[in-house]
N, C-alpha and C positions, 0 to 999 in steps of 0.2 A: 348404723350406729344405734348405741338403747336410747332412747324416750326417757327424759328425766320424770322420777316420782310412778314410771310404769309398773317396780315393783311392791311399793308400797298400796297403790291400788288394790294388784291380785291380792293381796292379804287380806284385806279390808273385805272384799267380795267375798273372798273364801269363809269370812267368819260370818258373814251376813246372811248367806244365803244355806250353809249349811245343814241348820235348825230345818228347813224347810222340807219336810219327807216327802208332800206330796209332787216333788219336782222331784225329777228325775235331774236333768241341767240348768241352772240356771238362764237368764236370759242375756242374750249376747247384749254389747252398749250398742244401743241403734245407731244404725249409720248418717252420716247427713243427706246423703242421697235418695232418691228412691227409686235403689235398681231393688225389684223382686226378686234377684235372684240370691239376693243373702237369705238364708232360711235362720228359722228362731224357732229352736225346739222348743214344742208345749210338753203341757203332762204325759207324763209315762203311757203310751199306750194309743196316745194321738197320733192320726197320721202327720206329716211334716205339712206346715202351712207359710203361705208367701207373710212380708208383714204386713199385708192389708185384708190378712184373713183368710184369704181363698185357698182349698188346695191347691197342692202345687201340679202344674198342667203339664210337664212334663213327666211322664213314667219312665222314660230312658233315664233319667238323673238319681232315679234310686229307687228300686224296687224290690218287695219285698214279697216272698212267694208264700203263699200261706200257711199258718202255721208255727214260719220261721219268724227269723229275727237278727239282724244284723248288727254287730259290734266290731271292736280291735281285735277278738279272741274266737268270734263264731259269725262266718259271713256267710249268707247262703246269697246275696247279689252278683256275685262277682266281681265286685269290684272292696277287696277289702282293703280296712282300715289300716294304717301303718302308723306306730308311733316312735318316736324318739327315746334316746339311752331314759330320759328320765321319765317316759310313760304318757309325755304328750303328744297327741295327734299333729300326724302332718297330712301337710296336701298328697292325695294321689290322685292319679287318670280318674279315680271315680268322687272326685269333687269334693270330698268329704270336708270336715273342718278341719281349720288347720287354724296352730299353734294356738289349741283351745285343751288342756289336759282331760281326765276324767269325770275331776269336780266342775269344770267347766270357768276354770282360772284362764288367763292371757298370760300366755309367756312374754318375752322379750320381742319384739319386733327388729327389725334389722333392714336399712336401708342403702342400697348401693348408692355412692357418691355419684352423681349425675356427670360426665366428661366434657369438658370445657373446651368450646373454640373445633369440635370435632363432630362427624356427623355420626349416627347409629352405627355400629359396627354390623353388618349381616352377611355372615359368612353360608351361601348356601351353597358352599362346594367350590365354587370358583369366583371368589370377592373378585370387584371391580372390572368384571366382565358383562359387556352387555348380552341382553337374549331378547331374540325373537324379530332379531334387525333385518331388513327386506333383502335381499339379494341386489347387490350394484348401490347399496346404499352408501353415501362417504360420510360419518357421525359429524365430522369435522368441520362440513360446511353445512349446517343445515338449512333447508328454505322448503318452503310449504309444500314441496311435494313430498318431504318425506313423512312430513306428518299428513299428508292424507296419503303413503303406502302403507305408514305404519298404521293407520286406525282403517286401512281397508275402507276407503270413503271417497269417490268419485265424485269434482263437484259437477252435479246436471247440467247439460249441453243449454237448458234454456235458463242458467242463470250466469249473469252477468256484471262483472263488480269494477266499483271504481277505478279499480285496478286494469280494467280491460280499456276503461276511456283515457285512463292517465297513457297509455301506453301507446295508443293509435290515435290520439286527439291533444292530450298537453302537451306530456312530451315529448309530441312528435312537431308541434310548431303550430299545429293547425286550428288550436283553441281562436274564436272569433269574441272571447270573451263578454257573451251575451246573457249569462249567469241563468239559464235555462235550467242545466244540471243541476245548480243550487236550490232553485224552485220546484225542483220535479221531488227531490230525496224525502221520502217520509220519515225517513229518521232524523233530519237537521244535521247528518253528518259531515255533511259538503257546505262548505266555508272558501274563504276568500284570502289566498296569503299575500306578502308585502308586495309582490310581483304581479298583484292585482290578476293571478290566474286559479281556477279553482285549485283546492287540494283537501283532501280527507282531514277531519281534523278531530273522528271520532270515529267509532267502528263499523263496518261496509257490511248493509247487512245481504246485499247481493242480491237486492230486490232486481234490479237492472232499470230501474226508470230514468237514473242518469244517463245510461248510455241509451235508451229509445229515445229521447226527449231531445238529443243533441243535433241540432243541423249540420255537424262534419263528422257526428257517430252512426246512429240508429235513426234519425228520422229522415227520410227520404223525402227532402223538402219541396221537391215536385209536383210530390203525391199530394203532399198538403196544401198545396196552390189548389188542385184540382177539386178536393175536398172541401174546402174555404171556398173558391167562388166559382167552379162548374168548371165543363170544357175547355172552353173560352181563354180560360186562365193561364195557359199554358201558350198562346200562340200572341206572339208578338209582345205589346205593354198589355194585354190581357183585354179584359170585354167591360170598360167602365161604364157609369150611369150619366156620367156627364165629367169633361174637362175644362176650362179654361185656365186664365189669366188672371191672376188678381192682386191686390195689395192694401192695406189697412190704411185709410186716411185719417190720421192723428200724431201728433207731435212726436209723440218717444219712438216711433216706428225707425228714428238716423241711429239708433243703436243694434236694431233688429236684421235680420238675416233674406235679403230680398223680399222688403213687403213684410216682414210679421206678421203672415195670416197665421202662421202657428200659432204665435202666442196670442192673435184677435180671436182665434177658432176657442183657444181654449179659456180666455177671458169671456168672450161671449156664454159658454158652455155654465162657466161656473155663476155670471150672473143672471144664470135662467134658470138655476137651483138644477139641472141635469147631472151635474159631476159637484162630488166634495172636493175634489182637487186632482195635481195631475202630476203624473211624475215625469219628472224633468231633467235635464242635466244642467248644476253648476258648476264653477269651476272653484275648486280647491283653495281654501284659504292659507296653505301651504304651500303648495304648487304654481305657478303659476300655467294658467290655459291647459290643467290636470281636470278633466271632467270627472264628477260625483253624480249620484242622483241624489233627487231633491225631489220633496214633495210640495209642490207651489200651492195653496189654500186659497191667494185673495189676486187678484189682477195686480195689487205692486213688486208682490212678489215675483209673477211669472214677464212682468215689464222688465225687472231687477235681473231677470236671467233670458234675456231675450239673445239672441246669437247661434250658434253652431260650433261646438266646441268636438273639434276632429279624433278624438279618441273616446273607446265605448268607456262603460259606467259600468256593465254586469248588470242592468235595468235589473232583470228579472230573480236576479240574488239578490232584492230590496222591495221586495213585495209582503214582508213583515211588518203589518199592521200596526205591532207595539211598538216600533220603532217610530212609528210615525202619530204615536196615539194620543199627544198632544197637542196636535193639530187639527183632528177629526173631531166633527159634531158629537155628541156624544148620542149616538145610534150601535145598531144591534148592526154585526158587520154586511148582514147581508140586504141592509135598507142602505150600505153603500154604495155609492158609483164613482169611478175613478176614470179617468184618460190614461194613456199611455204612449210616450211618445219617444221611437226607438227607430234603429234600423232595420230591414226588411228581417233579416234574421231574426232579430227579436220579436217582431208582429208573429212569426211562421210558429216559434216556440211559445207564445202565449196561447197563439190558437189551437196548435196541437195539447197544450196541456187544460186547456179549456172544454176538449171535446171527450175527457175523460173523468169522473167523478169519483178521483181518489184522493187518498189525506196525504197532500201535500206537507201535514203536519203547519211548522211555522208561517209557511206561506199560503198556505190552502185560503185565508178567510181572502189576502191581498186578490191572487190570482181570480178568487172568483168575482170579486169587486169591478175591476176591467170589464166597462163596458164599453168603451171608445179607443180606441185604434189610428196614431196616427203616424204613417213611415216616413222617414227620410230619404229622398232617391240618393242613393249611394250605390258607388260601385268598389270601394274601397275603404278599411279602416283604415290607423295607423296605432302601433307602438309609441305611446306618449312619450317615452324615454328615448327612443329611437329620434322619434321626428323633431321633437324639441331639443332633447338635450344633442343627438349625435348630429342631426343634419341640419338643424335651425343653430345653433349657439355655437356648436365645436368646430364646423368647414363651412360655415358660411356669415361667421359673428353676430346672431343676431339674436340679444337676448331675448329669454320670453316674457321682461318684467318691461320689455321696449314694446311687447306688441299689442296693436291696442286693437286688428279687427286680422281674422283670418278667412279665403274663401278659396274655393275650388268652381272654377269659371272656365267652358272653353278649353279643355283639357292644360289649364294652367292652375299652379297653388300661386294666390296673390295676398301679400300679407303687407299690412297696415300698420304705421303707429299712432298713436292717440291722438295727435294732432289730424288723423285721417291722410296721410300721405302716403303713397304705396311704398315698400321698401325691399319688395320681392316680386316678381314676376317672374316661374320657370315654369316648363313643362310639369305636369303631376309624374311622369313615367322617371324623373331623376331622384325622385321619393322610395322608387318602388321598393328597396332594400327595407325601409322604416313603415312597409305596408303591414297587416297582418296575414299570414301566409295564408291562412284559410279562408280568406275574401276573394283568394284568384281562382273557386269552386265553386261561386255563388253565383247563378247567372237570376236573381231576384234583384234586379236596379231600380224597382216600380213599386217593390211591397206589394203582392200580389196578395197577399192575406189581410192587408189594412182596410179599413172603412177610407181612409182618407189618403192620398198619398201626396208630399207637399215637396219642390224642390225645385233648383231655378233654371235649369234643363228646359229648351221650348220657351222661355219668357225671355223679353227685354231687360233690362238691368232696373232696378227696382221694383218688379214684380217678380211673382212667384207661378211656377206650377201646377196647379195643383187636379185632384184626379178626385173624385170622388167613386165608389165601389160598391156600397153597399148602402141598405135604408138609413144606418145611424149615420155615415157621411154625411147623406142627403139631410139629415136634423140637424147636422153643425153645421151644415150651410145656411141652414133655416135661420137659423140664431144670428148667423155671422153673417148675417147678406147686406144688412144695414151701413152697416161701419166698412162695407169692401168700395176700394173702385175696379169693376173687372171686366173684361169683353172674352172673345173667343178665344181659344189657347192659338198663341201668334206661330206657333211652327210644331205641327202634332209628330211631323218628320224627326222632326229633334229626339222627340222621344224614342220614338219608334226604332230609328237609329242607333242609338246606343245602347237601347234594348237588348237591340241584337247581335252590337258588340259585344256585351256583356254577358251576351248567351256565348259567343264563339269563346271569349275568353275561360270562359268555365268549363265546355266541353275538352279542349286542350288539358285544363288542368285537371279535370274529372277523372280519377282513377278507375271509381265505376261505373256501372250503366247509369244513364240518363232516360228514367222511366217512368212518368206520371202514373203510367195503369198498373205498375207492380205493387208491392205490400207495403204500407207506408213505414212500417219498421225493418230496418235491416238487420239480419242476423250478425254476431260480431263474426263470426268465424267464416260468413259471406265477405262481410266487408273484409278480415285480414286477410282472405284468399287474393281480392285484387289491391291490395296496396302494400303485401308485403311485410305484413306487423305479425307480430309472436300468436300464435292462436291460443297460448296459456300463458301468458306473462306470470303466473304463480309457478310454475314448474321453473322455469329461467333464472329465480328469484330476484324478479322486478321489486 
């Protein structure tokens, strides 16, 4: 359509610049841009200049051979001028001005109505045809392998993406939800969903340190037994520096879990200025007997959460400093020191991601703070939802807001109400449906990667465990020796025992080799050769 008042302009122009002989054309109205490719003819006789002065750099856009001279009527460029019925210039192939007449007036401009609600029309011989589609491709269902046949791009055999762990680790049942993988991700892309199992919750950038980092993916947790504390580590409950017997002599210890040497170990710790505090699990102010972690700062805190609460926390997807940075001294993070106090799985995965000095990103500053280490003898998790809600409430009535103390004794679960009265005593093996499936591959019952390892296995009933490992052990003992009552560990058999149950049990379920001297990281495409999982879950369109 015309531009209102566009022809009353050209006139005005036309009388304006007339008068003026020693121009050849007037000058065009500058653009608001600043493409150099509009040219603005100067004086008669000048070469063609951009509008910031410069010749123009290109000689293929209009050249003239000497001598000559190029117009509507005499072109010696080859590319000549064409004009309309009434003498104005239009565009050709060789760029010239267009809808500028002789005098160097503007014609009418003319713009096509834009099509609404419709995409470009581009008819290049066979509209709405695709090209260049791979052979056996089906457009219809697409999934990432066809954009890497279509963009010809192989992803590398040594890179390995969230995607490979969700596939042979979440969901496949086996996640021991130990939040490893969330700790190890440099990009912060691995998060926590309501199902309290990892899930991407931003883009995988296929570094692979989720999946090396995982005790049922890529870390071959053997190896890191052997690594962590020598030979030794591998054979039996491993090569400790000293065991006994002990229990904390002080009042609040009737709410604590055989003896409270955990929470004397780590009271003692923080009143000897050794640790700013220690992460813990509480339980859920939602939930009832739903463990969280917790960062405990002062002894009534870690009094306040004194117990054993039978499902994991993801510890190590809560090693984010700012979440917790109103509770810390106000120091430079790395004049930090933290406890940590988890199951063996989780000691294996801080110590493996400790013995590598990459940007953990979010959790880098927590991870490197841990400098105390203390495990839980476990030989099993549990499914909070399982164990509480399906096997504790639904077929056996017993609410979780009725239970006031739970324990794992003597291959029995013995569950308590507030009044301290038992109200459950059955084998632990009638739980096993409500266990976590990846706990029956774990033959670590001792924490063989801990400084400390604490648990009521081998003690009398109100005493505890406990195993010391390594020199910082041996420093929380130092602290803590005052406030213990403790003698020799009263049955080392016990342990040792179940050890080695716990080893049989694992070999059975072990899909793969069982190898301390092999490569502490497993290749995925090793590990899916022996368990059977997709070796590209992106081609399958997982």
């Amino acid at each position: 359509m015309g531009i209102e008042g566009e022809d009353e302009r050209s006139e005005s122009s036309e009388k304006r610049y007339v008068s003026r002989d020693e121009r050849a054309f007037p000058g065009v109205p500058q653009s608001k841009t600043d493409d150099d490719a509009v040219i603005v003819p100067e004086a008669e006789g000048s070469a063609p200049r951009s509008r910031s002065g410069s010749d123009r750099a290109r000689d293929d856009a209009l050249e003239v051979d000497a001598g000559g001279s190029c117009g509507p009527d005499d072109c010696t460029c080859g590319e000549r001028a064409e004009t309309d019925p009434d003498g104005r210039s239009v565009a050709t192939d060789g760029a010239g001005v267009s809808n500028v007449d002789e005098n160097g007036s503007l014609g009418d401009l003319e713009f096509t109505e834009p099509a609404a609600d419709v995409s470009q029309d581009v008819d290049n011989g066979e509209p709405d045809v695709r090209v260049g589609v791979p052979e056996g491709v089906d457009l219809d269902t697409p999934t990432y392998s066809i954009r890497s046949e279509m963009n010809d791009i192989e992803t590398p055999d040594e890179k390995t993406w969230f995607m490979e762990l969700d596939e042979a680790v979440i969901d496949d049942g086996r996640c021991i939800q130990c939040g490893t993988c969330v700790a190890a991700c440099p990009s912060d892309s691995i998060g926590v969903g309501d199902d309290d199992l990892p899930e991407l919750v931003k883009m995988c950038t296929g570094c692979s340190l989720c999946w090396d980092f995982c005790p049922r993916g890529g870390l071959r947790y053997e190896r890191q037994w052997k690594i962590t504390g020598g030979e030794d580590n591998v054979k039996g409950a491993g090569d400790p520096i000293t065991e006994f017997s002990a229990k904390v002599e002080d009042d609040w210890t009737d709410n604590a879990q055989d003896g409270g040497v955990v929470t004397g170990m780590l009271a003692s710790l923080l009143e000897a200025g050794e640790i700013d505090g220690a992460l813990i699990a509480t339980e859920s102010e939602d939930e009832p007997w739903k463990a969280e972690s917790f960062l405990a700062t002062t002894e009534e805190e870690l009094i306040e959460n004194a117990g054993t609460v039978y499902n994991q926390t993801l510890a190590l997807g809560n090693l984010d400093l700012k979440r917790w940075e109103h509770k810390l001294p106000d120091k430079s993070w790395d004049e930090l020191s933290l406890a940590l106090v988890g199951t063996p799985c989780e000691i294996e995965g801080i110590r493996a991601l400790q013995d590598f000095e990459w940007d953990y990103q979010a959790h880098d500053e927590g991870i490197g703070a841990v400098e105390y280490t203390i495990a839980l003898m476990c030989t099993k998790n549990f499914n909070y939802y399982s164990l509480m809600g399906e096997q504790l409430e639904d077929q056996r009535g017993i609410s979780p807001d009725e239970i006031g103390k739970m324990d794992v004794l003597h291959g029995k679960l013995m569950v308590y109400d507030h009044d301290g009265e038992m109200v459950l005593e059955e084998d632990i093996e009638n739980f096993h449906d409500a266990a976590l499936k990846g706990c029956d591959e774990c033959a670590d019952f001792t924490g063989f990667c801990a400084d400390v390892t604490v648990g009521s296995v081998g003690s009398s009933d109100e005493y505890s465990s406990v195993i010391l490992r390594t020199e910082q052990g041996v420093t929380a003992w130092e602290h803590t020796e005052p406030k213990l009552d403790y003698h020799d560990l009263e049955d080392k058999s016990a342990v040792g025992k179940l050890q080695g149950w716990d080893k049989k049990k694992a070999f059975e379920s072990l899909e793969r080799p069982f190898d301390p001297d092999a490569p502490r990281f497993i290749d995925y495409t090793d590990h899916a050769e022996n368990y059977g999982t997709a070796t590209n879950p992106h081609d399958e369109g997982h």
